[in-house]
C-alpha positions as CSV (number, residue, x, y, z in Angstrom):
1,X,0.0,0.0,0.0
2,X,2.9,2.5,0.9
3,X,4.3,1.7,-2.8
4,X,1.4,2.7,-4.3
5,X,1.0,5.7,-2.4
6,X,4.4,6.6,-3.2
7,X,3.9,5.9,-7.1
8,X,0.7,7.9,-7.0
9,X,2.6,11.1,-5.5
10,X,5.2,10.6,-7.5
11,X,2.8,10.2,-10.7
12,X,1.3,13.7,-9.9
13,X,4.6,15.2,-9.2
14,X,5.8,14.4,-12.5
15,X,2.1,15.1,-13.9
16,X,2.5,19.0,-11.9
17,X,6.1,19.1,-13.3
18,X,5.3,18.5,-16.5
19,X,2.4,20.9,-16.8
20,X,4.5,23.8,-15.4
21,X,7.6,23.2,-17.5
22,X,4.7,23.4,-20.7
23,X,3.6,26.7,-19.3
24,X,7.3,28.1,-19.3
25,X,6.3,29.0,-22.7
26,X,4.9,32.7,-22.8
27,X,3.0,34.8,-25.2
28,X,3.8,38.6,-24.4
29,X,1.9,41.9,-25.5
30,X,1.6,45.4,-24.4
31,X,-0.9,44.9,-21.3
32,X,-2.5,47.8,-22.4
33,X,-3.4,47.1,-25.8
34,X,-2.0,48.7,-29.6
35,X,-3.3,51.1,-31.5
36,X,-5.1,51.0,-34.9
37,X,-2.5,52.4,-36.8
38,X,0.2,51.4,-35.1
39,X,3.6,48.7,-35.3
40,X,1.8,45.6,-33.5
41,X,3.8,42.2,-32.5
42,X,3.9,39.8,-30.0
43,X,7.2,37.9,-28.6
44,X,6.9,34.6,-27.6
45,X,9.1,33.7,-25.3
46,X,10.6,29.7,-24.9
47,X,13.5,27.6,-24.2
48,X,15.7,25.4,-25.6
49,X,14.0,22.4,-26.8
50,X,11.2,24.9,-27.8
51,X,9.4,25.2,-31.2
52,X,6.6,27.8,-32.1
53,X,5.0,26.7,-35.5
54,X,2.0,29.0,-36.1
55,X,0.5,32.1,-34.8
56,X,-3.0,33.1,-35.3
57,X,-4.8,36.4,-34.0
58,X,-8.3,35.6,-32.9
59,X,-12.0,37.5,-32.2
60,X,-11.7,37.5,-28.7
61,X,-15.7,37.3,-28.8
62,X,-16.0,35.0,-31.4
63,X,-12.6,33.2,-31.0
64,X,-12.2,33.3,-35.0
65,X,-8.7,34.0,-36.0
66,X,-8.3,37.1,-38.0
67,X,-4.8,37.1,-39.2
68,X,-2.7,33.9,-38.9
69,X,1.0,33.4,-39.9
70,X,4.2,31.6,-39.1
71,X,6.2,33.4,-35.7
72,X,10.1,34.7,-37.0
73,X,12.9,33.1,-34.6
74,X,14.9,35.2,-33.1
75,X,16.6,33.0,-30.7
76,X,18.7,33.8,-27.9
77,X,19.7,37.9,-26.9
78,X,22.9,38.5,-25.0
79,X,23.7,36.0,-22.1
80,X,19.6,36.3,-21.3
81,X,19.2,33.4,-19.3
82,X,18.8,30.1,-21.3
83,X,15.8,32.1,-23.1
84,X,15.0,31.7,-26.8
85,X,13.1,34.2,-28.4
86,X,10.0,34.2,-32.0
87,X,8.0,37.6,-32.6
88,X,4.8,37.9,-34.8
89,X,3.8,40.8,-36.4
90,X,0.2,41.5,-37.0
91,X,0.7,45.3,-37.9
92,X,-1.6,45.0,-40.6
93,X,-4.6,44.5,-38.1
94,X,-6.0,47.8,-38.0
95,X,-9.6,47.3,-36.5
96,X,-10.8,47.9,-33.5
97,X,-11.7,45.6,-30.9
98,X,-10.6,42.9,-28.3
99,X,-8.0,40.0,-29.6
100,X,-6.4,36.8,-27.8
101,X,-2.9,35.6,-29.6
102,X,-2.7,31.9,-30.0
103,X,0.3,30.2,-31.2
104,X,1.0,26.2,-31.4
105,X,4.1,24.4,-30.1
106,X,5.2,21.0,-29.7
107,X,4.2,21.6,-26.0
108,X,0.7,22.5,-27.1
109,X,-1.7,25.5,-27.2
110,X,-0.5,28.9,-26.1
111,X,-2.6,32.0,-25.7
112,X,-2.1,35.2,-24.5
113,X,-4.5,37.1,-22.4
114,X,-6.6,39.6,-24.2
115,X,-5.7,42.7,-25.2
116,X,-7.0,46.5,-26.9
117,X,-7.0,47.3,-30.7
118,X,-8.1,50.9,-30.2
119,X,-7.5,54.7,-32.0
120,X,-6.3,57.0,-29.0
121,X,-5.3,54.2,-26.9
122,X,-2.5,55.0,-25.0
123,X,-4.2,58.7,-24.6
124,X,-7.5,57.5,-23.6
125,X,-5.9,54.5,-21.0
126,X,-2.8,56.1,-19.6
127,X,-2.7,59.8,-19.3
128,X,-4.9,60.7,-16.7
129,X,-3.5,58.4,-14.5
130,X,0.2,59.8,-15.7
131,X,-1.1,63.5,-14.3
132,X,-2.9,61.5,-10.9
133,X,0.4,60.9,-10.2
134,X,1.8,63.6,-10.3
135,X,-0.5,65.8,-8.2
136,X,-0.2,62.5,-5.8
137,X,3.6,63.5,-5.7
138,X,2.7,67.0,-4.8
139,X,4.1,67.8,-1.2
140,X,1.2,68.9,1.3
141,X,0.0,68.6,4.8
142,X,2.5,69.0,7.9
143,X,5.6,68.2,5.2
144,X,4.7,71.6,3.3
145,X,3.9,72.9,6.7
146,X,7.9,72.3,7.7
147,X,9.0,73.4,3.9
148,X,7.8,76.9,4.9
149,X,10.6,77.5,7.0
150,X,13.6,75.5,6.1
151,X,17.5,75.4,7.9
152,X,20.4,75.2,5.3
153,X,22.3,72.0,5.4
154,X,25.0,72.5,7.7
155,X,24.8,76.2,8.4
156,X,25.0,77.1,12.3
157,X,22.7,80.2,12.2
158,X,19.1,78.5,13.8
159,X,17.6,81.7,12.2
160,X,18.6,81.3,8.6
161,X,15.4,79.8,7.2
162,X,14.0,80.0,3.6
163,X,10.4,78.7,2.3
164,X,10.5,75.9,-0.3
165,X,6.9,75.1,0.4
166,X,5.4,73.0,-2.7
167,X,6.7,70.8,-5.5
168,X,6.3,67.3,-6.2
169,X,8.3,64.5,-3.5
170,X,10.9,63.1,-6.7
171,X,10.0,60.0,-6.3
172,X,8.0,57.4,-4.6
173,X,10.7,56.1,-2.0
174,X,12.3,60.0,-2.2
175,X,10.3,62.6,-0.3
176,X,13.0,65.3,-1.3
177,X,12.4,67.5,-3.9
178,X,14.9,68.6,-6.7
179,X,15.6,70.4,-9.3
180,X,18.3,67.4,-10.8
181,X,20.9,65.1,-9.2
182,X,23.9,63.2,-9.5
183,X,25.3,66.5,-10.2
184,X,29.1,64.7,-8.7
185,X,29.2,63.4,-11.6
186,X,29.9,65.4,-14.9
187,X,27.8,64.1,-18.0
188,X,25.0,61.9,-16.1
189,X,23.1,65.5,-14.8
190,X,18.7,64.2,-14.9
191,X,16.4,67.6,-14.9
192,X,13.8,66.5,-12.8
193,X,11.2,68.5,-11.7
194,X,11.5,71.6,-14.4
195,X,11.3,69.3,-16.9
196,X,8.2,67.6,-15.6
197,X,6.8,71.4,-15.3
198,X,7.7,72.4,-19.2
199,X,6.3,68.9,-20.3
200,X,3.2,69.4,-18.8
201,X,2.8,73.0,-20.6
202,X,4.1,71.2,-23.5
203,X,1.2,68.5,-23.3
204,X,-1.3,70.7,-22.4
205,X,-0.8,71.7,-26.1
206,X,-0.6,69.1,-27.7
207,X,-3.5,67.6,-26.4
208,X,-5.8,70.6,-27.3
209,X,-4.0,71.3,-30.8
210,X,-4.1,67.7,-32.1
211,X,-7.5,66.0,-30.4
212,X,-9.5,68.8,-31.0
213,X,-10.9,69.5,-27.6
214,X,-11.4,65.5,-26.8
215,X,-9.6,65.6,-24.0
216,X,-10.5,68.9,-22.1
217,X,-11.2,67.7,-19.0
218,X,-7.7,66.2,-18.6
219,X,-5.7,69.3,-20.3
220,X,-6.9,71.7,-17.7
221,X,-5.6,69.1,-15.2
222,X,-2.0,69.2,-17.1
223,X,-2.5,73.0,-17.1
224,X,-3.3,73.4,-12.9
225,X,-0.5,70.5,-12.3
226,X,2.0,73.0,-14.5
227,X,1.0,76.1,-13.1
228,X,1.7,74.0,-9.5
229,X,5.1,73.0,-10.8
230,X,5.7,76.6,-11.6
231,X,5.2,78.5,-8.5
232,X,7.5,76.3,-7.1
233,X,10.8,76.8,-9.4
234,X,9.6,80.6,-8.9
235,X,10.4,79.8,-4.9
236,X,13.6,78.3,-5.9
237,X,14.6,81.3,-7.8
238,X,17.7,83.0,-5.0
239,X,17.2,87.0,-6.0
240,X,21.0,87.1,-6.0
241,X,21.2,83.8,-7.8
242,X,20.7,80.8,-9.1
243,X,18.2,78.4,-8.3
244,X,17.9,76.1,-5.1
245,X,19.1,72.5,-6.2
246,X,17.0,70.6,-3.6
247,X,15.3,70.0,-0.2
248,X,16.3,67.2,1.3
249,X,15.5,65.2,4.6
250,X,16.9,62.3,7.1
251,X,14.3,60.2,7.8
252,X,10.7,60.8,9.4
253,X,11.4,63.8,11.3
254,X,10.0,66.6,9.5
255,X,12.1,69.2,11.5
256,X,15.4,67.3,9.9
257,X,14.2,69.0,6.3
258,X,16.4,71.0,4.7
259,X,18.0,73.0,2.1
260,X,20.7,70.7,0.3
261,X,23.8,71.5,-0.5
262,X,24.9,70.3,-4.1
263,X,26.2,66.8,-4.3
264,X,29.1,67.7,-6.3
265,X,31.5,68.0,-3.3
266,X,33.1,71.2,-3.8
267,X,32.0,73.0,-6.9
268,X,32.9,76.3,-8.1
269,X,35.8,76.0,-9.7
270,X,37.7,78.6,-12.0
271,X,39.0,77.6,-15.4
272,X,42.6,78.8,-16.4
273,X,41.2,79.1,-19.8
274,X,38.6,82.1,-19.7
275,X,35.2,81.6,-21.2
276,X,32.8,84.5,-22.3
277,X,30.2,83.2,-20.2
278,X,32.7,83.2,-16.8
279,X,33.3,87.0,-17.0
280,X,31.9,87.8,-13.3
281,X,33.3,88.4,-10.3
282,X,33.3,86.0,-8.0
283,X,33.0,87.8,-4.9
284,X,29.1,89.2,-5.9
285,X,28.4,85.2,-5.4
286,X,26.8,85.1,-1.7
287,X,27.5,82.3,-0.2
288,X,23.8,80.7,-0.7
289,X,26.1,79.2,-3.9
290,X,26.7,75.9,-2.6
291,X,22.8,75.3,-2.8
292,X,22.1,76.6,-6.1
293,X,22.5,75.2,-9.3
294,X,24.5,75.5,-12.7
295,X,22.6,75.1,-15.9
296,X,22.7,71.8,-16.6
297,X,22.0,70.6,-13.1
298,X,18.3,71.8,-13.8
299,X,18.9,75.6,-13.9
300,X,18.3,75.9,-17.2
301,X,15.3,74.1,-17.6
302,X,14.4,75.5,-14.4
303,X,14.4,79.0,-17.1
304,X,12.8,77.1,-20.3
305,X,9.4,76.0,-17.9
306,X,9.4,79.5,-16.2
307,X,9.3,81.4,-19.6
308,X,7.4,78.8,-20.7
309,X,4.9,79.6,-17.8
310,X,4.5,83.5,-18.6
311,X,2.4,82.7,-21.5
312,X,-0.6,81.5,-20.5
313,X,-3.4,83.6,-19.4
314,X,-3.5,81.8,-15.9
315,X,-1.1,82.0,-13.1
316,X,-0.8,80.9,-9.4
317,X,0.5,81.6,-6.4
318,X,3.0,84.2,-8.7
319,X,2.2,86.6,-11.4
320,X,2.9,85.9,-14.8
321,X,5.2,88.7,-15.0
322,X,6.9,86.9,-11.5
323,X,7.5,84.0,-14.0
324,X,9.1,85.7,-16.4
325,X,11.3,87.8,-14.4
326,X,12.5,84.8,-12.5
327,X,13.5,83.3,-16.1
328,X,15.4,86.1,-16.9
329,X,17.0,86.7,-13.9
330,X,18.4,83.2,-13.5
331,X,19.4,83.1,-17.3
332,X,21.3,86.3,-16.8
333,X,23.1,85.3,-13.7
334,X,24.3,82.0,-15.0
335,X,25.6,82.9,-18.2
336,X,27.9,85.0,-16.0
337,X,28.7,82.8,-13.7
338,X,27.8,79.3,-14.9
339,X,31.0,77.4,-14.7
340,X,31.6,78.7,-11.7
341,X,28.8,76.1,-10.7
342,X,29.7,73.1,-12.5
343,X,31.6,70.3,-11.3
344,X,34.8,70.4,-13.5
345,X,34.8,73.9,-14.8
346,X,33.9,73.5,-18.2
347,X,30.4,73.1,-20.7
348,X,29.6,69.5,-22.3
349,X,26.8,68.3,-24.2
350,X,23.9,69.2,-21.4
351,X,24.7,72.5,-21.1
352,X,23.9,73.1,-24.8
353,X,21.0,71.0,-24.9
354,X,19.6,72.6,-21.7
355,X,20.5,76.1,-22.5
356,X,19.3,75.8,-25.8
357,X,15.7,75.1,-24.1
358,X,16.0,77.7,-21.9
359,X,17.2,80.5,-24.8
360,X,14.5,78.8,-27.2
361,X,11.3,79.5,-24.4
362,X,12.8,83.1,-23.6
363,X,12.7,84.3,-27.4
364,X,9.0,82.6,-27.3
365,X,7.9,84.6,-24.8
366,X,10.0,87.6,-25.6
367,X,10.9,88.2,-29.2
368,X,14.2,89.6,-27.5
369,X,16.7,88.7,-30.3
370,X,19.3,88.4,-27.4
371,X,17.6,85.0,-26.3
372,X,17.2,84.3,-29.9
373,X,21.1,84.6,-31.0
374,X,21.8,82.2,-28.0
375,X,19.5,79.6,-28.8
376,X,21.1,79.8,-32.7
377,X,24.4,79.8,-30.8
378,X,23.6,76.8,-28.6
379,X,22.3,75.3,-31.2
380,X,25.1,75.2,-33.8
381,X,27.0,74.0,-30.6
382,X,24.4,70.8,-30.4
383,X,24.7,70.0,-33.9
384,X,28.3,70.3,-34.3
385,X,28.6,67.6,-31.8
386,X,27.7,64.9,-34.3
387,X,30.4,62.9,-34.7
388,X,31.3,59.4,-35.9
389,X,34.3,57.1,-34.1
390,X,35.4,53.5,-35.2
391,X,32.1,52.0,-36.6
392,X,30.2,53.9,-35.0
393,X,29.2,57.0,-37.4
394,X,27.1,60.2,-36.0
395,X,26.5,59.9,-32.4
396,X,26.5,62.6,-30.1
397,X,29.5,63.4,-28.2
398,X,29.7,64.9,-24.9
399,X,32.3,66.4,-24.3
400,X,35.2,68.5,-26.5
401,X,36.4,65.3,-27.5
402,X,34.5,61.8,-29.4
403,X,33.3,60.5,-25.5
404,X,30.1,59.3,-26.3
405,X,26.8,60.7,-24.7
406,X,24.6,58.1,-23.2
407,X,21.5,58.6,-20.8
408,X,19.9,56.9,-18.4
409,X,17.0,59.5,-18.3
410,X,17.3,62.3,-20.7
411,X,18.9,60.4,-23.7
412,X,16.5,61.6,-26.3
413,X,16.4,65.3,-25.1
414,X,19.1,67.0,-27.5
415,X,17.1,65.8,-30.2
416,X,13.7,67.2,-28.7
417,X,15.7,70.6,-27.6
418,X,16.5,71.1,-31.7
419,X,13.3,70.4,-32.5
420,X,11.7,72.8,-29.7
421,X,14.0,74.9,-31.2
422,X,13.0,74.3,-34.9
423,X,9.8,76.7,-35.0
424,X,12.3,79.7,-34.4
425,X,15.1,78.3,-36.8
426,X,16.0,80.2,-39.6
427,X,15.1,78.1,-42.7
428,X,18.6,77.2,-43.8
429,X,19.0,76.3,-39.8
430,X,15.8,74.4,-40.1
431,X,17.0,72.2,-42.7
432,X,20.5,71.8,-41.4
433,X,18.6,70.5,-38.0
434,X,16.5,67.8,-39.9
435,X,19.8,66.4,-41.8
436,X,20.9,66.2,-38.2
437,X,18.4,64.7,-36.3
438,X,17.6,62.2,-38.9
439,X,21.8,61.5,-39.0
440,X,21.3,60.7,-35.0
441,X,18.1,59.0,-35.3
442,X,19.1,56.9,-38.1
443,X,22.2,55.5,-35.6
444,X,20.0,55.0,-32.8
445,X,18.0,53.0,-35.0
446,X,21.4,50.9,-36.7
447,X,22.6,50.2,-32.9
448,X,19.2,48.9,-31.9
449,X,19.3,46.5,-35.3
450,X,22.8,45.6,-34.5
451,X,22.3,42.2,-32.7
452,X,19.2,39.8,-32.2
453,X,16.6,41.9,-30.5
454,X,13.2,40.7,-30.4
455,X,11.4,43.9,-28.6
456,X,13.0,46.5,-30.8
457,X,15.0,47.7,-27.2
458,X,16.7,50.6,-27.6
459,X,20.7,50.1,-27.4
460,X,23.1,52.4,-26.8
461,X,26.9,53.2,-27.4
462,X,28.3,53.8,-23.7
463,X,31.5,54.4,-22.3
464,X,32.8,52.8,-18.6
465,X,34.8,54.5,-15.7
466,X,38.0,53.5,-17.5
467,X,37.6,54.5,-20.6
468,X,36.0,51.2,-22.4
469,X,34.2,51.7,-25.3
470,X,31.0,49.6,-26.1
471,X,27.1,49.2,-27.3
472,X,25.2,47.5,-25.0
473,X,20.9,47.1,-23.8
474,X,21.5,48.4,-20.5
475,X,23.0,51.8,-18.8
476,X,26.5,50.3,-17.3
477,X,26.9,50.0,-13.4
478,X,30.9,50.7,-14.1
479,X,30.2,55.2,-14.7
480,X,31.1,57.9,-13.5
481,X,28.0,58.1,-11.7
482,X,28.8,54.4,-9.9
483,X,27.2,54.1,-7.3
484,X,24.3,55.1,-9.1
485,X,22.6,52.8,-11.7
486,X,19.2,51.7,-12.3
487,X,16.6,51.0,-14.6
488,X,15.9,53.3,-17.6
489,X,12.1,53.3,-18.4
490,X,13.0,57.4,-18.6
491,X,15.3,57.0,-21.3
492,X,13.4,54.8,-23.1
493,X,10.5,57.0,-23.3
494,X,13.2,60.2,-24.0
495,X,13.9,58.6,-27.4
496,X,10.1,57.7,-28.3
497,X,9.7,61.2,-27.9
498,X,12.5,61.6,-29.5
499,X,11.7,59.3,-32.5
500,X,7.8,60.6,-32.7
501,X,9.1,64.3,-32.5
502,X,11.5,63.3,-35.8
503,X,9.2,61.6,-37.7
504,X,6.6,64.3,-37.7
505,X,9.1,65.9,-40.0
506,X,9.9,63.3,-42.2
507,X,6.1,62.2,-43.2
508,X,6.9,62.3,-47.0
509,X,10.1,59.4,-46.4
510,X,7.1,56.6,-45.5
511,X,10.2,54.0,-44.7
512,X,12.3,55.8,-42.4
513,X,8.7,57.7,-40.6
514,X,7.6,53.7,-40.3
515,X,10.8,52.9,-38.6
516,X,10.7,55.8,-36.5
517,X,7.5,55.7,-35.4
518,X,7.7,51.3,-34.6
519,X,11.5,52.1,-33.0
520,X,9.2,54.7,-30.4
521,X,6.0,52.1,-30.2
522,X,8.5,49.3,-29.0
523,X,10.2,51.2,-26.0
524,X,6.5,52.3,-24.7
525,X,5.6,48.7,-25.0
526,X,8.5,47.4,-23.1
527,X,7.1,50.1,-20.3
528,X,3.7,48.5,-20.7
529,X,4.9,44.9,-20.4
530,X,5.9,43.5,-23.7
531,X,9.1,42.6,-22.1
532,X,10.5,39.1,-21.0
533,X,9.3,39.6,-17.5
534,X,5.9,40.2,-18.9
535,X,5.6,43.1,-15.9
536,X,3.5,46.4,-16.5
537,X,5.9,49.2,-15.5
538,X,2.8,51.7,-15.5
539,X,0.9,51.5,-12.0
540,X,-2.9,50.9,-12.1
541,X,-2.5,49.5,-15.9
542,X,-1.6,45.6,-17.0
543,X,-2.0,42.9,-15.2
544,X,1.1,42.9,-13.1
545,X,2.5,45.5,-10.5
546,X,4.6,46.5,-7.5
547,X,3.6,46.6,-3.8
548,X,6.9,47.7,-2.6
549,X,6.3,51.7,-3.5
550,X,3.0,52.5,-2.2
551,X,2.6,54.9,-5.4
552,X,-0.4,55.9,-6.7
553,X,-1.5,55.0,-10.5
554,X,0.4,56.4,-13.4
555,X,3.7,56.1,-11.5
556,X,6.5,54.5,-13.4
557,X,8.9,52.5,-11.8
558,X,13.0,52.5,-13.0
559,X,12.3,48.9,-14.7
560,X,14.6,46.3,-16.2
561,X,18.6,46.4,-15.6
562,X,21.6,44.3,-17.0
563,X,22.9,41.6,-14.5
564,X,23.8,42.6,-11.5
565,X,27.2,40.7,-11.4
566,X,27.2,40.4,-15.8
567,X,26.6,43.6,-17.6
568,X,25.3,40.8,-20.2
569,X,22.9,39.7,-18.5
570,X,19.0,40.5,-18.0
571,X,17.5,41.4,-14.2
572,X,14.9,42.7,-12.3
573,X,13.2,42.5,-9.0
574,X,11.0,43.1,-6.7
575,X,11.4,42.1,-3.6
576,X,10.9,44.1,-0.2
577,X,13.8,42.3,1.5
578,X,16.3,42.9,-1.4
579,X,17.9,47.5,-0.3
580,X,18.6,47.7,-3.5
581,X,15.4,47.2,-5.0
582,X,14.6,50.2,-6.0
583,X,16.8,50.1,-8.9
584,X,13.9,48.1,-10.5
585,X,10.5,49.3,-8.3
586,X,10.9,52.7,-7.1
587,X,8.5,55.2,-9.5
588,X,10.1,58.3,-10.2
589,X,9.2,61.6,-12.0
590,X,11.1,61.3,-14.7
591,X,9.6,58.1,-15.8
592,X,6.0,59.1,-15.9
593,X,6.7,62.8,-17.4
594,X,8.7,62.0,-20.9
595,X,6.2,59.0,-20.9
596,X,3.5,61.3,-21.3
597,X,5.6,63.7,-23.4
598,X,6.0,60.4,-26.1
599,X,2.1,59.8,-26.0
600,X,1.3,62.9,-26.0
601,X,3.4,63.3,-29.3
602,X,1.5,60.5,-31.3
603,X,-1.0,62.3,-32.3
């Protein structure tokens, strides 16, 4: 009798076994759904031993299939575990409705959950949670309360206070507030909340220029959340400055907020080469400098959304003229004494691209030719950074030599920055800025196509710590900006704006505005879960999500990373006993605001 019992549990061990190595085999999609005229494909996802032999997309209501075909095999990516890798494209499945992927193996049946064919998709299902989130961020109760009356790091005068009250907690596992960070390091510099005040302004627009009034209701939402995100860069602005980089805390104790110093350890350094734009003297600097901010460490964008600001016909706690004279003042101060902020005492790539925002908004707003000449100035600077290296032809570089630029948040802005720019051009500067962005465009596109890569990820050309040169998925944990790593849903959605912004201007080339416009629909659907960990990144959408950041819906957490231990390799986690997990779960402002920047830009 005990044999038997054994050979039964054993029978149904095997059985179980059995019917969960079967279900190893996964069909992935965007958990949100595609839209009508959009790039659509699935990626099935095996191992070895695996076969897929046909793929069919059924009537989820009627379970007819609809468009069938035989999956492409990709096969392995990288050192990505022992997975193997078909797609299927059903791009040419432009109707509406509900559909179910079903694909046959030699392990049987496989279907995907269903999912949305819809025009205005991503608008209609993500947005307003996107802005939710943001006014979620928004600092109130007893924390504003102790923001009204902050100390200075460090400083030994109890009666040295300064009200920072407002802005939006950076992320969902940072209650500090800033203006950028990682501003140690020299080319890694993330404009956080300016940015996400200029984008909403930006989407605001878009939304009413290209939808025709369809989505009022959330457009004055953007509009309040900007004006929000205004009055609080206006606070930042020092009268005999720059901006405040940052309010910062140590734990729970609300009375331990304060005023941060910036993290560079030491900035304001003088150049023994002069530059036009260090021609101050030094000693009108109070000494409120080691809590302001240069340019690129989010002054300048700090300038673009105030300016920016000063055009609408509503205002908040400041008047519109308070915007504008905030802008200006802070863009006159720092191109006096800019470098004298930076950590190494000289301009790279992010000064030009930020500046060139900043200069681009002022003319907008005030037809002064002075903010004009520096925008064409900044500019010519951007474009002339194009430059080609080994096999590797027209990339940006970042600094004055052929380093490459890489991004783990803002890699797509110095293409969005020209083409903010581009309604101000000149026409011979207008067409030298589309051979340009199209150069850069087309290179992001041949280093994405460069090895098997079954979601269309973007790749990037990165350089390590010691000087080693390579292209590679994920941003490398061997920087400048080591400690710091983590995943890059922010850059991803920087370059589908990127890609969307571009191939707006390039709708009479239908091949290279197809590639464009599937090269920005694949990074928003790894965000959305047509990745190999068949995760949602997008809080309140999909079928899969974090509990380890309280957030609220439309946060974004960082997402996927290389290896921990192989640069190679594929990881991410979630998992509350792990301190390093929010390099994978933590949602953070960048994420969420050029995600809405790349929807907002399909129109």
């Amino acid at each position: 009798m005990k044999s038997l019992i054994r050979f039964a549990f054993a029978l149904l061990g095997l059985l179980a076994c059995q019917s969960c190595f079967a279900q190893e085999i996964q069909i992935l999609t965007n958990h949100v759904g595609y839209e009508t005229a959009g790039a659509k494909q699935i990626v099935i996802l095996g191992h070895p031993g695996d076969e897929i032999t046909a793929c069919s997309i059924l009537d989820a209501q009627t379970d007819n299939p609809v468009l069938s075909g035989t999956p492409t095999k990709i096969g392995p990516v990288d050192q990505w575990h022992d997975w193997i890798f078909w797609t299927f494209n059903f791009t040419g499945l432009n109707t509406s409705g509900t559909y179910i992927a079903d694909c046959s193996t030699n392990r049987g049946e496989r279907r995907s959950p269903p999912f949305a064919i819809q025009d205005e998709l991503l608008e209609r299902s993500t947005l307003s949670d996107v802005v939710y989130f943001f006014k979620d961020q928004r600092v109130v109760g007893q924390t504003d309360k102790a923001d009204h009356h902050l100390k200075f790091e460090d400083s030994t005068d109890p009666n040295k206070r300064l009200d920072l009250h407002g802005g939006w907690a950076d992320a969902t596992g940072d209650s500090g507030k800033h203006l950028s960070h990682l501003n140690f390091s020299t080319y890694f510099n993330p404009q956080h909340g300016p940015l996400t005040t200029w984008a909403l302004y930006e989407c605001y627009d878009l939304l009413r220029a290209q939808h025709e009034g369809r989505f009022h209701p959330l457009s004055k939402r953007m509009l309040d959340e900007a004006v929000y995100g205004a009055d609080y860069l206006a606070r930042c602005k020092n009268p005999t400055g720059s901006f405040f980089r940052s309010v910062d805390d140590n734990g729970e104790n609300l009375a331990d907020r304060f005023v941060a110093k910036d993290g560079s350890g030491g900035i304001i350094k003088k150049t023994k080469n002069p530059n036009p734009l260090q021609s101050g003297d030094m000693s009108k600097i109070s000494d409120e400098f080691l809590y302001e901010v240069s340019f690129r460490c989010g002054g300048a964008m700090s300038i673009a959304a105030l300016a920016r600001a000063s055009t609408y016909p509503v205002c908040g706690d400041y008047s519109n003229a308070d915007y504008l004279k905030a802008a200006q003042d802070g863009f006159a101060f720092l191109q006096k004494y800019n470098l004298y902020y930076t950590n190494d005492g000289k301009e790279n790539i992010i000064d030009d691209y930020c500046i060139l925002m900043a200069a681009t908004e002022l003319f907008k707003a005030t037809h002064d030719q002075q903010y004009k000449m520096e925008a064409d100035r900044r500019a010519a600077n951007l474009m002339n950074r194009l430059t080609s290296s080994g096999k590797y032809p027209n990339y940006w570089r970042a600094d004055d030599g052929d380093r490459p630029f890489f991004h783990a948040a803002d890699a797509g802005l110095p293409v969005v920055s020209l083409l903010n720019f581009f309604v101000i051009a000149d026409e011979s500067t207008q067409q030298k800025i589309l051979q340009i962005v199209r150069k850069e465009m087309e290179f992001e596109l041949a280093v994405t196509n460069e090895v098997p890569n079954p979601f269309g990820y973007a790749r990037q050309l990165v350089q390590s710590k010691d000087g080693n040169r390579r292209t590679t998925f994920f941003f490398p944990h061997d920087t400048d900006a080591a400690p710091w790593w983590q995943g890059e849903d922010a850059r991803l959605a920087s370059l589908a704006t990127a890609a969307r912004m571009t191939a707006a201007h390039f709708t009479d080339d239908p091949d290279f505005h197809a590639k464009l416009e599937t090269y920005a629909t694949n990074q928003l659907n790894w965000i959305l879960g047509l990745n190999p960990y068949d995760f949602c990144m997008l809080k309140g959408s999909g079928r899969t999500h974090s509990f380890d950041y309280f957030g609220a819906p439309g946060g974004i957490c960082n997402g996927i990373t290389s290896g921990i231990d192989n640069p190679d390799d594929i990881h991410f986690e979630v998992d509350s006993t792990n301190d390093d997990n929010w390099r994978w779960d933590e949602q953070w402002l960048p994420h969420s605001t050029w995600f809405m920047l790349a929807v907002t830009n399909g129109g």
